[in-house]
N, CA and C atoms as a LAMMPS dump frame, in Angstrom:
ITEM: TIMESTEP
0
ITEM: NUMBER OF ATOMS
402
ITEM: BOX BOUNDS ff ff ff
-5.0000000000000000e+02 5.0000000000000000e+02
-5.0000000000000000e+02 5.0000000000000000e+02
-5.0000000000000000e+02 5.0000000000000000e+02
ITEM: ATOMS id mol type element x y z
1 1 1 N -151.285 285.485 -109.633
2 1 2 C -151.944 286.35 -110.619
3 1 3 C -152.28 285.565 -111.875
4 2 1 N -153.153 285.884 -112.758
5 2 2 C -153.182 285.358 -114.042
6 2 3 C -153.304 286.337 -114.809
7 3 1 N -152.884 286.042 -116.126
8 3 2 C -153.116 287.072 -117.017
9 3 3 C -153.992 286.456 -118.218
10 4 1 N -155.082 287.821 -118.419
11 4 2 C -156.067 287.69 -119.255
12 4 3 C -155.838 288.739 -120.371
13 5 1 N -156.107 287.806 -121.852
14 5 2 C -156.43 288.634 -122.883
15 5 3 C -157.6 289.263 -123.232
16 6 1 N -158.148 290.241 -123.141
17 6 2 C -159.42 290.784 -123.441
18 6 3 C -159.196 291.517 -125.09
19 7 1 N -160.149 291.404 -125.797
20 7 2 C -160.404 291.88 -127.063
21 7 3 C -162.021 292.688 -127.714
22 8 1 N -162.092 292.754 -126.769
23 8 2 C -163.812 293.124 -126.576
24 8 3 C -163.942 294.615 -125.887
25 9 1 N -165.145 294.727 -125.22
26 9 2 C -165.755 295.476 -124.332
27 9 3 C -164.804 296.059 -123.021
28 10 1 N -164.053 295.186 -122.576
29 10 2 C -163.218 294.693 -121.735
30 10 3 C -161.828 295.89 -121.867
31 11 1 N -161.928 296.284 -123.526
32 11 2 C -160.742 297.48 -124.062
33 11 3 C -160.592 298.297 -123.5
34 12 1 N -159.568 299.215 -123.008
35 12 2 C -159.371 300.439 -123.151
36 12 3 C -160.842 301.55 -123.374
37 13 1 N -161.605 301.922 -122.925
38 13 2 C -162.373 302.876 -123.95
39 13 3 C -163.683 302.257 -123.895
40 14 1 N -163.843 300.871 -123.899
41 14 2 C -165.201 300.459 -124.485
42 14 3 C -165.786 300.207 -122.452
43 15 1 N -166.827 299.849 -122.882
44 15 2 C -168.226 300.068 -121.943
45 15 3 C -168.14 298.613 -120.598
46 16 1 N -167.475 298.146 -120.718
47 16 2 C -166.481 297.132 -119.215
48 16 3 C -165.734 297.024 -118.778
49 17 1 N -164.653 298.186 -119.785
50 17 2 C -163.237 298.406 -119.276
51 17 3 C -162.937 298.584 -117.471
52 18 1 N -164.009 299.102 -116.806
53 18 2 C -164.151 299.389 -115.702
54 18 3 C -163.78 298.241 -114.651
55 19 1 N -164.163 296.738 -115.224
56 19 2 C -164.115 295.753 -114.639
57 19 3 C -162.542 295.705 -114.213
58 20 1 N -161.746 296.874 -114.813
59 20 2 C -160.291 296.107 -114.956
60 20 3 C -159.393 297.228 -114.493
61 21 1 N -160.332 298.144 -113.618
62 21 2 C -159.668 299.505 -113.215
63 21 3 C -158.109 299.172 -112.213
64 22 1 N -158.831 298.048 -111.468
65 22 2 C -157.334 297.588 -110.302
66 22 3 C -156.727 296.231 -110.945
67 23 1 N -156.515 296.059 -112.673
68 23 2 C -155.828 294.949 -112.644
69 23 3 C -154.832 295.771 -113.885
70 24 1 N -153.738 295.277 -113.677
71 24 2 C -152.232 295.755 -113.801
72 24 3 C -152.262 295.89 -115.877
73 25 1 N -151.954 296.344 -116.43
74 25 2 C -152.364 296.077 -117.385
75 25 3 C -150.43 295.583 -118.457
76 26 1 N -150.883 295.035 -118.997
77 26 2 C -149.212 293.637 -118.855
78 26 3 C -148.549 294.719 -120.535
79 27 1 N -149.905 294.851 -121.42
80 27 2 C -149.442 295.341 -122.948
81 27 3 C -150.851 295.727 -123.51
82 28 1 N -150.871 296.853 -124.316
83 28 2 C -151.735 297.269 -125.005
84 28 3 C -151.684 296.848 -126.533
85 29 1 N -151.039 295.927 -126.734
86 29 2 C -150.568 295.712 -128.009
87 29 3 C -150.574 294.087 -128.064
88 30 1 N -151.172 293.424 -128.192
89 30 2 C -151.582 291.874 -128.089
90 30 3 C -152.366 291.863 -129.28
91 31 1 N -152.183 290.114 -129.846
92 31 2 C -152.316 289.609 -130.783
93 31 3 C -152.833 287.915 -130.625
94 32 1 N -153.809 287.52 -131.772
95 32 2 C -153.744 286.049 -131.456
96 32 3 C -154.589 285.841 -132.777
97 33 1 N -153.883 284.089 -133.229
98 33 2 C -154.364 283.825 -134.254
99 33 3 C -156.363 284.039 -134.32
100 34 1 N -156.871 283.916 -135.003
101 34 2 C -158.481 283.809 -135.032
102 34 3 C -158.906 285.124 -136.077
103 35 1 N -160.166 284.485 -136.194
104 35 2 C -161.506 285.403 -136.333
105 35 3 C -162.174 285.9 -135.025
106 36 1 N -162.571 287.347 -135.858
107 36 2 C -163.476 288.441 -134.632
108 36 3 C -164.386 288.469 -135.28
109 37 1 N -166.31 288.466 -134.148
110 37 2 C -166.939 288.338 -135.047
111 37 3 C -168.122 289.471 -134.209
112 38 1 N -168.444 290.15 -135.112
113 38 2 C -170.03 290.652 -134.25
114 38 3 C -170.914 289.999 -133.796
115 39 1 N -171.337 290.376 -132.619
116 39 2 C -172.737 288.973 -132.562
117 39 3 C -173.983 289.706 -132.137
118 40 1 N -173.971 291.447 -133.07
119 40 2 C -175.026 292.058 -132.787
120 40 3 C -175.956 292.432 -131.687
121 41 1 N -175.319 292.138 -130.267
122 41 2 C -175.473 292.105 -129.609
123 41 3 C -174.737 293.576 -128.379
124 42 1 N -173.823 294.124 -128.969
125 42 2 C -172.788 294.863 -128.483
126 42 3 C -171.561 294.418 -127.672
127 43 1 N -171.51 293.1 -128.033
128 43 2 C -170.392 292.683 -127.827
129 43 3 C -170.121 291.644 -129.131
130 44 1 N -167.826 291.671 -128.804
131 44 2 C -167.961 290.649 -130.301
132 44 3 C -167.711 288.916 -129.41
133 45 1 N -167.264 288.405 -130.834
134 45 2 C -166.944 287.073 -130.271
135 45 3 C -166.011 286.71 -130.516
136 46 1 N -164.864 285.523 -130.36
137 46 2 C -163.374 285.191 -131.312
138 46 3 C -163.229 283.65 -131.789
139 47 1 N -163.403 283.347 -132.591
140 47 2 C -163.161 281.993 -133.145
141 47 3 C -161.548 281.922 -133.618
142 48 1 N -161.225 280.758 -132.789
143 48 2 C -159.615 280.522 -132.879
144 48 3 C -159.672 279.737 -133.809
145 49 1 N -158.999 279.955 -134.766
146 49 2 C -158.718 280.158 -136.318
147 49 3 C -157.542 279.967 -136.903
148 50 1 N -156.692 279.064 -137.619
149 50 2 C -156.051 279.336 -138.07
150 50 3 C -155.194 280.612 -138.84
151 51 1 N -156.309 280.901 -139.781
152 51 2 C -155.96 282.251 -140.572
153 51 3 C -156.606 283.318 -139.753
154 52 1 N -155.728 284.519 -140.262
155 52 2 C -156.153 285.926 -139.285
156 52 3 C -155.898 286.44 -138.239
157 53 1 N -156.091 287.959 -137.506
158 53 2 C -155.584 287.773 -136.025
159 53 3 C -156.32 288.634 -135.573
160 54 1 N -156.707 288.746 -134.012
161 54 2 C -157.813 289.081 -133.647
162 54 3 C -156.776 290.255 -132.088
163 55 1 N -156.711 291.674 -132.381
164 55 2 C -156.161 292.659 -131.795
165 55 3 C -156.872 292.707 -130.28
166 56 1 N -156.156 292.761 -129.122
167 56 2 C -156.398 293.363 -127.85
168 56 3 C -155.224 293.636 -127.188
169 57 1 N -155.491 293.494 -125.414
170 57 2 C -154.876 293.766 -124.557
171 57 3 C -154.819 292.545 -123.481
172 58 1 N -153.208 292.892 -122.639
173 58 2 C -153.336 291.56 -121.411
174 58 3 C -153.474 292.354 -120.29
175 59 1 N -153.963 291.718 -119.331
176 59 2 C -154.013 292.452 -118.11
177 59 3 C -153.773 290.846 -117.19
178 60 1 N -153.165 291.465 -116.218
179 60 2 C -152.79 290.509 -114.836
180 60 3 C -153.676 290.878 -114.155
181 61 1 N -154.595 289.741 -113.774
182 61 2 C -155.958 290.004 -112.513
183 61 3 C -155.747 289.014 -111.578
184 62 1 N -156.664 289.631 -110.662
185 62 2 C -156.662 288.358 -109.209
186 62 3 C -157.619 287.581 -109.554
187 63 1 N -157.807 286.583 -108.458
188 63 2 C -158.564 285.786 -108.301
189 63 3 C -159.595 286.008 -108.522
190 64 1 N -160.39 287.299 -107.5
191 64 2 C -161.284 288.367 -107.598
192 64 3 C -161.953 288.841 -108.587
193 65 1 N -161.165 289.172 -109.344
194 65 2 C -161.289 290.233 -110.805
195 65 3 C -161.53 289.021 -111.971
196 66 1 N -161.133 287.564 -111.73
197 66 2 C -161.034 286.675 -113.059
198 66 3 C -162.489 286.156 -112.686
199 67 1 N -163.558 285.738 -111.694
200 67 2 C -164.151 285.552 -111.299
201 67 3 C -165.546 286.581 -111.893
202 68 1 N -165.169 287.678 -111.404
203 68 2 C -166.197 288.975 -112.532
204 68 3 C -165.968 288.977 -114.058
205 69 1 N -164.822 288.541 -114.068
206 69 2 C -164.846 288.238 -115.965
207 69 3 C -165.459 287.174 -116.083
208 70 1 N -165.557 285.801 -115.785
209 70 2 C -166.041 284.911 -115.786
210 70 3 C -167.891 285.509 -115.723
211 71 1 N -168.262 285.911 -114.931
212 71 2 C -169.09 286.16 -114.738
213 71 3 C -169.861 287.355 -115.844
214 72 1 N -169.135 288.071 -116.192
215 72 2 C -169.373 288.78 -117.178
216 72 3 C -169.799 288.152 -118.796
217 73 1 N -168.698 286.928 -119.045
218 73 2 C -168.805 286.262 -120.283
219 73 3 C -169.422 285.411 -120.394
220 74 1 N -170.313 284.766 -118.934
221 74 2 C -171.394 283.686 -118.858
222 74 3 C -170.383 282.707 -119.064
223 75 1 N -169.272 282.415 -117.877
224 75 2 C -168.634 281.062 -117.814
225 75 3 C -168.451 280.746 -116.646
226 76 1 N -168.845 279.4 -116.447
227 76 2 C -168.58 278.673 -114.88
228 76 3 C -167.86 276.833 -115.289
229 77 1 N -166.846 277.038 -114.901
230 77 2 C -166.103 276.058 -114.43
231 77 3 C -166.71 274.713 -114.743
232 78 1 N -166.944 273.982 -115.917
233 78 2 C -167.473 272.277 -115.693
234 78 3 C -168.813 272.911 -116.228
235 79 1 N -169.669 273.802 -116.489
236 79 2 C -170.77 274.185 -117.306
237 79 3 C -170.737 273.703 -118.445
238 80 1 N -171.736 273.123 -119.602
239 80 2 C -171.629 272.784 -120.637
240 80 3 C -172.211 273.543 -121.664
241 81 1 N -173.011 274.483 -120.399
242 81 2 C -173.655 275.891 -121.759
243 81 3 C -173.191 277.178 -121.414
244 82 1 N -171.731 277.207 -121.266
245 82 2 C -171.348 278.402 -120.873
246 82 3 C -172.018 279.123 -122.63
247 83 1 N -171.811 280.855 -122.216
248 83 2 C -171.844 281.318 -123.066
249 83 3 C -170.24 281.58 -124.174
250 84 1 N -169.075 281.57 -123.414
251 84 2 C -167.752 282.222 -123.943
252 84 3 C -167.566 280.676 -123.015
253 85 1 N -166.296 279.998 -123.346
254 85 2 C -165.227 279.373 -122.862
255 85 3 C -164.407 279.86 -122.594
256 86 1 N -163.915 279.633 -121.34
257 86 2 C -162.033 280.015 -121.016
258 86 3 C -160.965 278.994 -121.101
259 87 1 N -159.754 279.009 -121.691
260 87 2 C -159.191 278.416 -122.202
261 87 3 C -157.797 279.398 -121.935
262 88 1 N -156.719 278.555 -122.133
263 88 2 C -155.3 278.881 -121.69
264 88 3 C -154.528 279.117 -123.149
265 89 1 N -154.047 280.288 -123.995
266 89 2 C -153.978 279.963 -125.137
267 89 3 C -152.333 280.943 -125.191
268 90 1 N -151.679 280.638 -126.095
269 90 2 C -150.422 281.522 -126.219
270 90 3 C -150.603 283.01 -127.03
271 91 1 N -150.418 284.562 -126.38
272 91 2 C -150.915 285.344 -127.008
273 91 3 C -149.626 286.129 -127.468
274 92 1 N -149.123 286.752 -128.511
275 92 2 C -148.222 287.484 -128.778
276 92 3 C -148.101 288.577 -129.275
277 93 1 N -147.401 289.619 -128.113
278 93 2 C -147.245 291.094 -128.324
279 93 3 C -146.164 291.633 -128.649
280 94 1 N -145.676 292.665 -128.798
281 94 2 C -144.513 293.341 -129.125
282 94 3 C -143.24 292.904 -128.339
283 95 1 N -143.652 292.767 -127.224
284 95 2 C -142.502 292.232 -126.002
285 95 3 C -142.007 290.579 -126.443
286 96 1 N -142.689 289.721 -127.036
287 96 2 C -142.828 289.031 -127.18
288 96 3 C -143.889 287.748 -126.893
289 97 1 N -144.014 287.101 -126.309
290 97 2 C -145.296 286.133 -126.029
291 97 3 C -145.456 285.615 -124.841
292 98 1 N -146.941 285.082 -124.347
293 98 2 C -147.029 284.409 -123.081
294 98 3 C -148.137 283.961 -123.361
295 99 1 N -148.574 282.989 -122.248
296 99 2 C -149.76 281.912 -121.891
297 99 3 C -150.154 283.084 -121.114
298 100 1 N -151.938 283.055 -121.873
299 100 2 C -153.218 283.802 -121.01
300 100 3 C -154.315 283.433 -120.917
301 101 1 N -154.97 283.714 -120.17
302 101 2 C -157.115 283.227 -120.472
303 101 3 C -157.089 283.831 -121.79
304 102 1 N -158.403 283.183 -122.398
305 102 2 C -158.988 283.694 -123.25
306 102 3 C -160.41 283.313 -123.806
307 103 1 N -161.242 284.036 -123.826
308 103 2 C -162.571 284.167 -123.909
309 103 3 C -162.836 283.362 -125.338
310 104 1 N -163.684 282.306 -125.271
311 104 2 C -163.431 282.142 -127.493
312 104 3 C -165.056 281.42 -127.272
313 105 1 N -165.37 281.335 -128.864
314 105 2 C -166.82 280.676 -128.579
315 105 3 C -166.849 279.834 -130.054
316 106 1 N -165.451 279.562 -130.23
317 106 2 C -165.431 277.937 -130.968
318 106 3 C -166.789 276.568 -130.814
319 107 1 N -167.273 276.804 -129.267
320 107 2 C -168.313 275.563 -129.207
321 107 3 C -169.249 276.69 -129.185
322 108 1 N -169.959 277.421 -129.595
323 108 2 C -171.344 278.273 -129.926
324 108 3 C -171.068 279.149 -130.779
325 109 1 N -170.896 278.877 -132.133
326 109 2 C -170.678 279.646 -133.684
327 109 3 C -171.949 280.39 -134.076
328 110 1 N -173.148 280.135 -132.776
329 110 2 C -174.369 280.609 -133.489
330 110 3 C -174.161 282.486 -133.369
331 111 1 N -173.002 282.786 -132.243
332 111 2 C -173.082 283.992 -132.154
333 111 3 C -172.609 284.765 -132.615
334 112 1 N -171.667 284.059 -133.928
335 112 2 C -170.794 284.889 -135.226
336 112 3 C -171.766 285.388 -136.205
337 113 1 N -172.008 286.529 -136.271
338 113 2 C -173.122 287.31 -136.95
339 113 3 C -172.233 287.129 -138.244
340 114 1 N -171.516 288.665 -137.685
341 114 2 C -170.724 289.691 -139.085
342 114 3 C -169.315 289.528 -138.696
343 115 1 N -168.271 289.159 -139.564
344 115 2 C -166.779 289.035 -139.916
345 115 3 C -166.306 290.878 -139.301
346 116 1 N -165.679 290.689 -138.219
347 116 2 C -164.661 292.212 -138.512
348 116 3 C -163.694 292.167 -139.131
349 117 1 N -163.223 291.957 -140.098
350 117 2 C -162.241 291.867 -140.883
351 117 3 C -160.968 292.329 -140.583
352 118 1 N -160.676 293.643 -140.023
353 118 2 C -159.454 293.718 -139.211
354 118 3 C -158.972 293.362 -138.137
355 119 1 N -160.002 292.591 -137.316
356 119 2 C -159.617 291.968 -135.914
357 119 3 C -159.562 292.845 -134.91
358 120 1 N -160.005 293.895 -135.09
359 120 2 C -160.208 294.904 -133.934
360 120 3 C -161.276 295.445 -133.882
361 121 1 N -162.117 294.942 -132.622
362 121 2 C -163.318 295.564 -131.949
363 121 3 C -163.458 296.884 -131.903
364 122 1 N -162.457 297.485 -131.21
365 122 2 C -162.193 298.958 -131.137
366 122 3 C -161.84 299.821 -132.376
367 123 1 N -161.96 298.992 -133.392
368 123 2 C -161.425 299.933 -135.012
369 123 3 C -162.092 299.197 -135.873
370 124 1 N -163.375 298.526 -135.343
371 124 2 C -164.095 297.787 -136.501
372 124 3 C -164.73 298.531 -137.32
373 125 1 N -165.312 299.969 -137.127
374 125 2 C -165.961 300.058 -138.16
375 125 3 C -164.863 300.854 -139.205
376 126 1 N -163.584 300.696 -139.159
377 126 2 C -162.7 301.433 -140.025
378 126 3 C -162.78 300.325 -141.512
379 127 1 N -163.112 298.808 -140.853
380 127 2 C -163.286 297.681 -141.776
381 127 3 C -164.023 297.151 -141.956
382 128 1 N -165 297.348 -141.687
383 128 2 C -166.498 296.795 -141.297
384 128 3 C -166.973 295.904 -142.293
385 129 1 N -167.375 294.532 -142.629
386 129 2 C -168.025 294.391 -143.814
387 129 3 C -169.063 293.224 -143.641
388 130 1 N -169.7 292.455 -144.456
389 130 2 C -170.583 291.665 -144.246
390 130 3 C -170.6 290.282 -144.35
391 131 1 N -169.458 289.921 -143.969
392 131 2 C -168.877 288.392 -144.218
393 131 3 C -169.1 287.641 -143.052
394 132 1 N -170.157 286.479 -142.908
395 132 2 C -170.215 285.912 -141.984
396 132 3 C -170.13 284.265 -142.207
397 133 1 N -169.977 283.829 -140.955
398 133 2 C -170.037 282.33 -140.928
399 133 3 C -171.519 281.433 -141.458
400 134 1 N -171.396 280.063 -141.992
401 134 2 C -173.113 279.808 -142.21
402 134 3 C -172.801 278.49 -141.092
């Protein structure tokens, strides 16, 4: 199995959650250093960041299911223009912490529009503001 952090679309509620109907879901309460960013597009993005923290969920998927995420975030294996990178990063929840995928777009900053300031996709517009990267 692997376990993936999703912080996006991918949530509880939001509009891909579906992708994740048969994968086990590990904590609803996950955390990781970074910036969350709009990329006006209807989906966000996450720049791993020192300062800040960027709110989701882990889920344990198969082979199967990591493959449609992949596919979903425009990433293939040894690609040099993926859209999202996957990367192995330490995420920490209430239970305490573990090594998961994670979606980040550190090498394509062009898609950091607007700053969510609270780090949650799903409660962005409670913080919404206009701070972006140049």
């Amino acid at each position: 199995m692997n376990v993936v952090f999703v912080y996006g679309t991918l949530r509880i509620g939001e509009k891909n959650h579906h992708l994740l109907k048969n994968a086990k879901r590990v904590s609803d309460q996950a955390w990781i250093g970074g910036k969350l960013f709009d990329t006006g597009l209807g989906y966000p993005a996450l720049s791993l960041q020192q300062f800040g923290k960027v709110y989701g969920e882990l889920y344990e998927v198969d082979d199967e299911m990591l493959k449609s995420l992949d596919l979903l975030e425009g990433y293939t294996v040894g690609r040099q223009d993926n859209l999202y990178e996957r990367e192995v990063r330490t995420i920490t929840t209430v239970k305490g912490s573990c090594e998961a995928y994670i979606y980040t777009v550190d090498h394509n900053l062009s898609l950091c529009k607007e700053c969510i300031p609270n780090g949650d996709w799903v409660k962005r517009a409670e913080t919404y503001d206009d701070f972006s990267i140049s």
